[in-house]
C-alpha positions as a Markdown table, in Angstrom:
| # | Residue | x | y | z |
|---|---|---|---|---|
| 1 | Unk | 24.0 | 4.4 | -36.8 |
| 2 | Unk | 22.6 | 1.0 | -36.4 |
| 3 | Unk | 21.0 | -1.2 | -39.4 |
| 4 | Unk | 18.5 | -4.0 | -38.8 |
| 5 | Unk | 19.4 | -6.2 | -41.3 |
| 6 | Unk | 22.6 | -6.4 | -43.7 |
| 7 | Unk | 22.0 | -8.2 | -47.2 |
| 8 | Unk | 25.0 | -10.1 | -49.3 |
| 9 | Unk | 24.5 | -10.3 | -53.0 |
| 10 | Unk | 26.9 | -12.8 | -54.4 |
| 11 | Unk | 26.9 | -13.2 | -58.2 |
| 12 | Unk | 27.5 | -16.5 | -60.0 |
| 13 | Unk | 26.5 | -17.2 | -63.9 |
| 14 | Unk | 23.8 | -19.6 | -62.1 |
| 15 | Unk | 22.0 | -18.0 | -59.5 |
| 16 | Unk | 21.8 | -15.1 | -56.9 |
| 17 | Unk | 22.2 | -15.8 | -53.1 |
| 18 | Unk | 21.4 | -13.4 | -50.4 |
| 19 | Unk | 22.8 | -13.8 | -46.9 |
| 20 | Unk | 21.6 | -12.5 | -43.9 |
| 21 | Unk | 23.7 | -10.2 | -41.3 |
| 22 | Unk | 24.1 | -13.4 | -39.2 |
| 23 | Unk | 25.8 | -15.1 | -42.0 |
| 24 | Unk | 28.1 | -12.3 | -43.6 |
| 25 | Unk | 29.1 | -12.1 | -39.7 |
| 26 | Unk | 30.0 | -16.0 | -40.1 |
| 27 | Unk | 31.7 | -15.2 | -43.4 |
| 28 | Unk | 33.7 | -12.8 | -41.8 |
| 29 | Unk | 34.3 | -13.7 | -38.5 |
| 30 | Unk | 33.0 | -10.5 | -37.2 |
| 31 | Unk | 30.5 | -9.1 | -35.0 |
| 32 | Unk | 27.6 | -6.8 | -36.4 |
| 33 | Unk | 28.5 | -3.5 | -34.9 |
| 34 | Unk | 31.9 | -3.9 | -36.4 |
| 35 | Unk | 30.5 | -4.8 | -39.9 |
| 36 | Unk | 28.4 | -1.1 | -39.3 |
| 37 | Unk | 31.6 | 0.2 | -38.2 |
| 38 | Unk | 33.2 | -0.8 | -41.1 |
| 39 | Unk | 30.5 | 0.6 | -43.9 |
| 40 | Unk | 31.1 | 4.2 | -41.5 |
| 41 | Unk | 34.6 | 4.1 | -41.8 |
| 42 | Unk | 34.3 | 3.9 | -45.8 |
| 43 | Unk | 36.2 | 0.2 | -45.5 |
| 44 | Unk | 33.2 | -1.3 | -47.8 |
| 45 | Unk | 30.4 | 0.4 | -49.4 |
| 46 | Unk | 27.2 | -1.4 | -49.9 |
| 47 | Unk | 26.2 | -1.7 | -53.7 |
| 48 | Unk | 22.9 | -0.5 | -52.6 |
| 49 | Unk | 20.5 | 0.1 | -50.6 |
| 50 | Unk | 17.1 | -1.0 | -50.8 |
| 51 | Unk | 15.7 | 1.1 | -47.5 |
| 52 | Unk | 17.6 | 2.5 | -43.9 |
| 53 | Unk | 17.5 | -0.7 | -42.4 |
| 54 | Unk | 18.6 | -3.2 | -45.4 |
| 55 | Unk | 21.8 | -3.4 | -46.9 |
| 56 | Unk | 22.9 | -5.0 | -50.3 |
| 57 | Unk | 26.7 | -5.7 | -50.9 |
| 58 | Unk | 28.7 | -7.6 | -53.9 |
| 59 | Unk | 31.0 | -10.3 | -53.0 |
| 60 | Unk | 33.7 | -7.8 | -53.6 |
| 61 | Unk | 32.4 | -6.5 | -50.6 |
| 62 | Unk | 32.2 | -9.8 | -48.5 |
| 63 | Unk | 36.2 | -10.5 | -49.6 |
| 64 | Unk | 37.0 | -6.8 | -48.5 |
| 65 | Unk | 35.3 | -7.7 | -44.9 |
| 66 | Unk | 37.3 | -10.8 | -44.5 |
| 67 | Unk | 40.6 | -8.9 | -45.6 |
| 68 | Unk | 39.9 | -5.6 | -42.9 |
| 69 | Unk | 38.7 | -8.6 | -40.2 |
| 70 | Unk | 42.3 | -10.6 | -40.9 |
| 71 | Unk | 43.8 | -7.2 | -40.1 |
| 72 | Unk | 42.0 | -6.3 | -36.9 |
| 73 | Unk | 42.7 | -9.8 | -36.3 |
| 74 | Unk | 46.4 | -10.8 | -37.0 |
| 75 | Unk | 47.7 | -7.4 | -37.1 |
| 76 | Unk | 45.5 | -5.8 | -34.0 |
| 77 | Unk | 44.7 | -2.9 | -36.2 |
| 78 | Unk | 42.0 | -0.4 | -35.0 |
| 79 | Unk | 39.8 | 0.7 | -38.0 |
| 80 | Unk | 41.4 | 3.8 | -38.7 |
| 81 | Unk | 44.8 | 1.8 | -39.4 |
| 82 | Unk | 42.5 | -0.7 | -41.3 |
| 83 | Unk | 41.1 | 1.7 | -43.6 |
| 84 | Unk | 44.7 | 3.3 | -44.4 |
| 85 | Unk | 46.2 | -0.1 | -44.8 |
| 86 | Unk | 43.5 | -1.6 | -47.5 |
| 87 | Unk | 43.8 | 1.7 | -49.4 |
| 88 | Unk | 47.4 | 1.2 | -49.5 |
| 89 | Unk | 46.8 | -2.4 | -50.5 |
| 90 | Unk | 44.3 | -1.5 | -53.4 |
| 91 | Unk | 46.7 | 1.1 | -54.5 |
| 92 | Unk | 49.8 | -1.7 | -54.7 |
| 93 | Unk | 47.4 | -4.1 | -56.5 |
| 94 | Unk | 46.6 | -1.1 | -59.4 |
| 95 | Unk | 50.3 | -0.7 | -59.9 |
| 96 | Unk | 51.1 | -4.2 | -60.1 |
| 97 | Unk | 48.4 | -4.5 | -62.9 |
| 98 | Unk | 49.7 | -1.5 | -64.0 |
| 99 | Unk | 53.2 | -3.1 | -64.7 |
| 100 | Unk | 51.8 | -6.2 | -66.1 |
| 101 | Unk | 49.7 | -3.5 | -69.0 |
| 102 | Unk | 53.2 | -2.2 | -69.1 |
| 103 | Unk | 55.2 | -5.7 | -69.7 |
| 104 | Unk | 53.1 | -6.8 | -72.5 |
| 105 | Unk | 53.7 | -3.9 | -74.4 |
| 106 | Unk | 57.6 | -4.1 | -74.3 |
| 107 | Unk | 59.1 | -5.6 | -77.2 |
């Protein structure tokens, strides 16, 4: 599957930016294939898409790219270990909010 053209939406009170693939690759430090990769392997989800070749992602999205590219990076995870470990990740980050909803209702 190969995409033209991927499209970053990032949301601010004052204005709305799009980026290009060439700069969410800068963003991320990563190449485009792996960016493709990473939308097939479920590791981000475009917001929406506008057409087959255009992509549209939140900044959620971009900050969840960085994270999986750290991985591959410092940890030399392949994309399958990648995907597991920032599931596991969002999973630890729900039960730590979790707790906190917990905390503030204790006496």
């Amino acid at each position: 599957m190969s995409k033209s053209e991927i499209v970053v939406i990032e949301s601010s009170p004052s204005e709305h930016r799009l980026f290009s693939l060439e700069e969410v690759c800068e963003r991320c430090g990563a190449h485009t294939e792996i960016v493709v990769e990473m939308v097939e392997y479920g590791i981000v989800e475009p917001v929406e898409q506008a057409s087959a070749s255009v992509w549209y992602f939140n900044t959620q999205a971009v900050v969840r790219l960085q994270r999986a590219q750290r991985l591959m990076d410092e940890l030399e995870l392949n994309l399958s270990g990648v995907a597991l470990s920032l599931e596991l990740l969002d999973k630890i980050d729900g039960l730590q909010k979790h707790i906190v909803v917990l905390k503030s209702q204790l006496p």
